[in-house]
SETOR-411368 format. One record per residue: x, y, z of N, C-alpha, C in turn; residue in three letters. Coordinates in pm, whole numbers, plus 32768, in hexadecimal, padded with zeros to 4 digits. Layout:
+------+------+------+-------+-------+-------+------+------+------+------+
| n.c1 | n.c2 | n.c3 | ca.c1 | ca.c2 | ca.c3 | c.c1 | c.c2 | c.c3 | type |
+------+------+------+-------+-------+-------+------+------+------+------+
|    X |    Y |    Z |     X |     Y |     Z |    X |    Y |    Z |  ALA |
...
+------+------+------+-------+-------+-------+------+------+------+------+
END
This chain:
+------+------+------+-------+-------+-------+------+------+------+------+
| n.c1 | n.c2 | n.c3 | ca.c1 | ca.c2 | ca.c3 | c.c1 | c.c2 | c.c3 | type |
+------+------+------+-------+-------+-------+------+------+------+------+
| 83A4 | 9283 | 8299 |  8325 |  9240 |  8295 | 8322 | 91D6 | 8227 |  UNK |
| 835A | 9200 | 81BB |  836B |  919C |  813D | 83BE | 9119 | 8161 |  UNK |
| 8405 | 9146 | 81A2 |  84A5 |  90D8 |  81CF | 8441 | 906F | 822B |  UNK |
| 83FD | 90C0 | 8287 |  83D2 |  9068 |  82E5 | 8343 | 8FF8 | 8287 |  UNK |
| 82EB | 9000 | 821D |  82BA |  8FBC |  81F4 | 8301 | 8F4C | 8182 |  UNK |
| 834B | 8F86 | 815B |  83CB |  8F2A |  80FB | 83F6 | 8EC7 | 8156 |  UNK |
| 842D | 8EE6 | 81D4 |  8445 |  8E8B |  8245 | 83E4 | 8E25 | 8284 |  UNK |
| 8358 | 8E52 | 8263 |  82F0 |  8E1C |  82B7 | 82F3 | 8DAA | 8242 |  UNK |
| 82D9 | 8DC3 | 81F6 |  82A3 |  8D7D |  815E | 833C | 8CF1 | 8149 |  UNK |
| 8379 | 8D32 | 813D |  8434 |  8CDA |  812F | 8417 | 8C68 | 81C7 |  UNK |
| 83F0 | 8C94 | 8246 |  83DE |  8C1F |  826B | 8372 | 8BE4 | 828B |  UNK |
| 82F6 | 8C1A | 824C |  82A7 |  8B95 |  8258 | 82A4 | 8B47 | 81D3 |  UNK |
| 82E5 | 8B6D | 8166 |  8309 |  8B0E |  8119 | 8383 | 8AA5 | 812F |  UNK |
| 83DD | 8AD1 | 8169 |  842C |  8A88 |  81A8 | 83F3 | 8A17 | 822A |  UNK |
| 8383 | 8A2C | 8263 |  8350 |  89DD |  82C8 | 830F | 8973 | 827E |  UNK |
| 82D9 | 8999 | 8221 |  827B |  893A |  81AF | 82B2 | 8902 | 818C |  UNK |
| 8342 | 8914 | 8127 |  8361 |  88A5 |  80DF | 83C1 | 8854 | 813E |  UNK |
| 83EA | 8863 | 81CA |  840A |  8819 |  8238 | 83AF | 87DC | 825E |  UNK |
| 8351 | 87BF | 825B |  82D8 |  8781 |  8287 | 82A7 | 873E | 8217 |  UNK |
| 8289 | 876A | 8199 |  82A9 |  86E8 |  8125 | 830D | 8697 | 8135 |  UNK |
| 836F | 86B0 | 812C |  83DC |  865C |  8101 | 83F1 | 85EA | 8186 |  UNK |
| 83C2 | 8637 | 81FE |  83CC |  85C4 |  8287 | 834E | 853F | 8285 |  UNK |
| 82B9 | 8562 | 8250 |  826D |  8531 |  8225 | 82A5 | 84C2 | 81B3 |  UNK |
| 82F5 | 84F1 | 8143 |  8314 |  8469 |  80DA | 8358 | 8426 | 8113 |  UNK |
| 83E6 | 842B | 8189 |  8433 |  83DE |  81CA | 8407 | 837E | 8226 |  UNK |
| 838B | 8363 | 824C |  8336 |  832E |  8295 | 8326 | 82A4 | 824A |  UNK |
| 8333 | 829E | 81AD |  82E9 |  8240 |  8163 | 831B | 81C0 | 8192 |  UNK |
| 82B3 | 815A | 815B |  830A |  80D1 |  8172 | 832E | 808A | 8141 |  UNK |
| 8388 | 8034 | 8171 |  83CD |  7FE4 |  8136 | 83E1 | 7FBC | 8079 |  UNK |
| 8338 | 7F6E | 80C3 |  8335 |  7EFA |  808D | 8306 | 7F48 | 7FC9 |  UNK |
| 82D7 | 7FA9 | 7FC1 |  827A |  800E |  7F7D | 82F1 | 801B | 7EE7 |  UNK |
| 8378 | 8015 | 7F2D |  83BF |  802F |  7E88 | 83E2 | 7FBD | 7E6E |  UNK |
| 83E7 | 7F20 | 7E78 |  83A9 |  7ED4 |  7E62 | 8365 | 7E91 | 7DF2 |  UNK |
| 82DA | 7EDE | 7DF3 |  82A6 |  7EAE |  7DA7 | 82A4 | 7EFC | 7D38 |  UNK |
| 82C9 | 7F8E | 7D69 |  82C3 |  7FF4 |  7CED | 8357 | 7FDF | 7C8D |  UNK |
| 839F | 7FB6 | 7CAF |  8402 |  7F72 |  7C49 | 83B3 | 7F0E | 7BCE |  UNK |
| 834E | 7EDE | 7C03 |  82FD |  7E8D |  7B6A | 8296 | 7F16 | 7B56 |  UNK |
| 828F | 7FA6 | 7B5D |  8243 |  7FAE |  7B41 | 823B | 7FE4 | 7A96 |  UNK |
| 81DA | 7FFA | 7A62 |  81A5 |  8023 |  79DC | 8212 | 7F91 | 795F |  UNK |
| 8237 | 7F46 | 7984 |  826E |  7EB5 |  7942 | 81EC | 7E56 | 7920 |  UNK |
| 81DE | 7E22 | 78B5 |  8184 |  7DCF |  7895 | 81C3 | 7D56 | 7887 |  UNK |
| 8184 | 7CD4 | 7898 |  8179 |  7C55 |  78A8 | 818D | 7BCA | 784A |  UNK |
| 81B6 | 7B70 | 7801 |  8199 |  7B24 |  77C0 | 812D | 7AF3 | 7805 |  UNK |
| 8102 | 7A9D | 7874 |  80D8 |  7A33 |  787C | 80DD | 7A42 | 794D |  UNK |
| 808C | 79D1 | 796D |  8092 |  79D5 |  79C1 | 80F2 | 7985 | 7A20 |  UNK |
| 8131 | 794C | 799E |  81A5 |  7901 |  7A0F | 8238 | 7970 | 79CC |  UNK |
| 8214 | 79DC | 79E1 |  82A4 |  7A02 |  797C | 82F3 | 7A1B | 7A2A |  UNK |
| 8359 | 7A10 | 7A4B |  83E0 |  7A32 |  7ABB | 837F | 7ABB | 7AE4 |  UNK |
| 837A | 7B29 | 7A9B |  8381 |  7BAA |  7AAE | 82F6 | 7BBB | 7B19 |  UNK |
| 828A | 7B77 | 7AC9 |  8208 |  7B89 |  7AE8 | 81FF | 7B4A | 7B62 |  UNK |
| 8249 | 7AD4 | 7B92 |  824D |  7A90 |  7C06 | 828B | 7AE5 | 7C6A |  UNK |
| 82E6 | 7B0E | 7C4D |  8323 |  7B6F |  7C80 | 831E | 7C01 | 7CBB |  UNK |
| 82B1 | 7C22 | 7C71 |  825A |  7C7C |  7C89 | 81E7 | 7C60 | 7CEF |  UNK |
| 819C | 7C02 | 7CD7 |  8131 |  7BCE |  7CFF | 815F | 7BA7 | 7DB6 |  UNK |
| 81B8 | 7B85 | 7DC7 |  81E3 |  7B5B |  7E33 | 8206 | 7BDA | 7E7A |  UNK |
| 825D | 7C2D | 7E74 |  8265 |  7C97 |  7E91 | 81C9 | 7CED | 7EB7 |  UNK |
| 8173 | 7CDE | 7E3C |  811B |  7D16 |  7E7A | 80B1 | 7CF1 | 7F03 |  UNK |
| 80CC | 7C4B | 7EAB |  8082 |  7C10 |  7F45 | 80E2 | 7C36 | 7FBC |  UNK |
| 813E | 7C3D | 7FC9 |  8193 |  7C65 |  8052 | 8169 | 7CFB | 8083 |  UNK |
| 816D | 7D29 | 8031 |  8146 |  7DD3 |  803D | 808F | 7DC8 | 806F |  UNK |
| 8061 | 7DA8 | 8021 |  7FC8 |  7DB8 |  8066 | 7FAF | 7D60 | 80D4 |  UNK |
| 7FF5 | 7CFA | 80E1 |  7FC8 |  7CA0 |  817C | 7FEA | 7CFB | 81F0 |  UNK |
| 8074 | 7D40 | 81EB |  809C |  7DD4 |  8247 | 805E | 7E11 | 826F |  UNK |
| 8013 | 7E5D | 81DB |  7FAD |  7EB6 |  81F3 | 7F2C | 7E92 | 8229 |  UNK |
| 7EEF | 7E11 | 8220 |  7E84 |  7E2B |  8247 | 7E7F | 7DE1 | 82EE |  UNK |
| 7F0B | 7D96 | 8318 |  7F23 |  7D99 |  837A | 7F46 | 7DEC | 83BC |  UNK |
| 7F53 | 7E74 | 83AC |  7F5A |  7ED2 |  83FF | 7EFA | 7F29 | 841D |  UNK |
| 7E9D | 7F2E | 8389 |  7E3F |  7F8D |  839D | 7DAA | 7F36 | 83DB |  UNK |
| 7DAE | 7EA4 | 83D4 |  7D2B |  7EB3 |  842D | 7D56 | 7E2D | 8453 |  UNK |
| 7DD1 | 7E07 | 8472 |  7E0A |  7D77 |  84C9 | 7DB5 | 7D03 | 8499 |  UNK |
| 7DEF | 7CCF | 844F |  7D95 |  7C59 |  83EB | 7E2E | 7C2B | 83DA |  UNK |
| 7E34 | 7BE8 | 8400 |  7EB5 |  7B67 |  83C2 | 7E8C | 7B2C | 8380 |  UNK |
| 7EC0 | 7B1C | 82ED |  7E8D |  7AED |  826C | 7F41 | 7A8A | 8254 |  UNK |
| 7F21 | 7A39 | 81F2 |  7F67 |  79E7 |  81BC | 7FA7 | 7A32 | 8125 |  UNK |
| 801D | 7A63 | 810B |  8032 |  7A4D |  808F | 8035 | 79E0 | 8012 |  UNK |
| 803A | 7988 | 8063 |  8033 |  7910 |  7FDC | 7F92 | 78ED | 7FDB |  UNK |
| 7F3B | 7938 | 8026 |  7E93 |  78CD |  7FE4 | 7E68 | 7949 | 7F98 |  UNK |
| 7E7F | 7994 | 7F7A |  7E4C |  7A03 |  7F4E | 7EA3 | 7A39 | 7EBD |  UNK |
| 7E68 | 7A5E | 7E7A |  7EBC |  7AA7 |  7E0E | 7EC5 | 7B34 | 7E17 |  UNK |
| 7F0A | 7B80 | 7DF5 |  7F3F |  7C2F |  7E0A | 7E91 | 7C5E | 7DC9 |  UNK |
| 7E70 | 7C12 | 7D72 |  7DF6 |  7C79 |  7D57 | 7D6D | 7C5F | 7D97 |  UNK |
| 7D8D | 7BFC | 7DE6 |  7D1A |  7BC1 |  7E5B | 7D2A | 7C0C | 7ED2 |  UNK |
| 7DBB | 7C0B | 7EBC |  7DC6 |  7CA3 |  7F3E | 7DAC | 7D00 | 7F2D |  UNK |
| 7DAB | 7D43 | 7EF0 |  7D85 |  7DCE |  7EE8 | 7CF5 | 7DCC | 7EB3 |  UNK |
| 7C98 | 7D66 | 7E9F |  7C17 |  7D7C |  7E93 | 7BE5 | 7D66 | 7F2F |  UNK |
| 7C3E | 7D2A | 7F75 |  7C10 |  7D07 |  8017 | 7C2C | 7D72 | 803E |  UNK |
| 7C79 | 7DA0 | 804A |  7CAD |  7E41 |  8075 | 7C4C | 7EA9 | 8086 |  UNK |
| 7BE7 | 7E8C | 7FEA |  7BB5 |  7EF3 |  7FB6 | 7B24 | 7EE8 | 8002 |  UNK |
| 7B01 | 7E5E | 7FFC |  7A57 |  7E26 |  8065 | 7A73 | 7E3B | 80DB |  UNK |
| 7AED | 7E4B | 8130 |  7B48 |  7E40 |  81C8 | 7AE9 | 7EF5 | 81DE |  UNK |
| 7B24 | 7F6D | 8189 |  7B2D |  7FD0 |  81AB | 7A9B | 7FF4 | 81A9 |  UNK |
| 7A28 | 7F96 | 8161 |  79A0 |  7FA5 |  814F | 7940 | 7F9A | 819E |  UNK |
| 7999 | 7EF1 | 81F7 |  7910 |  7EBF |  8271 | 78FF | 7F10 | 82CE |  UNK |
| 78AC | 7EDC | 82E6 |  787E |  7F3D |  8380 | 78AA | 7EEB | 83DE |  UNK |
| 78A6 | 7F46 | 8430 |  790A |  7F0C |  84AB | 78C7 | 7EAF | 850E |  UNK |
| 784B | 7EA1 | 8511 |  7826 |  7E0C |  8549 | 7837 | 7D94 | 84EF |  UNK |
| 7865 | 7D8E | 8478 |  786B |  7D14 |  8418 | 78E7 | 7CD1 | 8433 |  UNK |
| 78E5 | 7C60 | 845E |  7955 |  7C06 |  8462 | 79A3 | 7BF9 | 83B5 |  UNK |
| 7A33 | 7C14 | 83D6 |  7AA4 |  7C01 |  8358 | 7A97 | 7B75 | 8313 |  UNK |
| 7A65 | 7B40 | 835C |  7A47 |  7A93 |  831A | 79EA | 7AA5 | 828A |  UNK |
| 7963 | 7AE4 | 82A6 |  7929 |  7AF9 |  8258 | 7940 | 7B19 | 81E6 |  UNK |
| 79D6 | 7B5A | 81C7 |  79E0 |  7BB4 |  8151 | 7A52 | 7B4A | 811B |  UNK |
| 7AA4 | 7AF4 | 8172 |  7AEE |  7ABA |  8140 | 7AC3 | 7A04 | 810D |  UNK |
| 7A67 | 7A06 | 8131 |  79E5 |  796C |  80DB | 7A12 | 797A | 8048 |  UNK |
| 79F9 | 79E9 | 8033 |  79C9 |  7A17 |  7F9E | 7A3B | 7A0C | 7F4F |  UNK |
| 7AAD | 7A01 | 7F5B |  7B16 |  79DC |  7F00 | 7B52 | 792B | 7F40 |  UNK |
| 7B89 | 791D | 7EA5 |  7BAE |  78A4 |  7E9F | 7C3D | 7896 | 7EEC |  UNK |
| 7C7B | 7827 | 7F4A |  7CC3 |  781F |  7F88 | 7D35 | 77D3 | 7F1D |  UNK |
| 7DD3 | 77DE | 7F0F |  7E0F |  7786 |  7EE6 | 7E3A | 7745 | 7F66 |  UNK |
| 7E6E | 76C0 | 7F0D |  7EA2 |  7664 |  7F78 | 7F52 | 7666 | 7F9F |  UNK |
+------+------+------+-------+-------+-------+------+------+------+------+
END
């Protein structure tokens, strides 16, 4: 009776951490990326690194939010932290509000 709950227990922990570990393999791409700049601080805004970063992130969030609610966005009019504040108003509107609306409100580069 003991054997048989030691057994029960041994594999549903074994099912779990097979099911974690299949869940992290899923990740994407683009995600280590940007986490290579992460916790690094900046000179300036023209420093290589920060550009470098910044671009990456804009690549990474145009992905994301083209997948999660099909908005084809531009990486070059937008900056990485314009994205992810759009991201953040995207997951807010209500669903009769046209995406235009939310995207007025930031400044476009050329």
């Amino acid at each position: 009776m003991k054997l048989k709950w030691i057994l029960s227990i041994f594999i549903i922990l074994l099912w779990v951490s097979g099911t974690t570990s299949s869940a992290h393999a899923k990740g994407d791409g683009m995600l280590p990326q940007v986490l290579v700049h992460a916790g690094k601080s900046y000179k300036a805004m023209e420093d290589p690194e920060y550009i470098s970063y910044d671009l990456a992130l804009r690549d990474y969030l145009v992905k994301r939010i083209s997948k999660r609610f099909g908005v084809g966005l531009d990486p070059k009019t937008f900056s990485g932290f314009d994205l992810l504040e759009i991201e953040a108003l995207f997951k807010c509107k209500k669903s009769d509000e046209p995406f235009d609306t939310f995207l007025e409100r930031f400044p476009k580069r050329p």
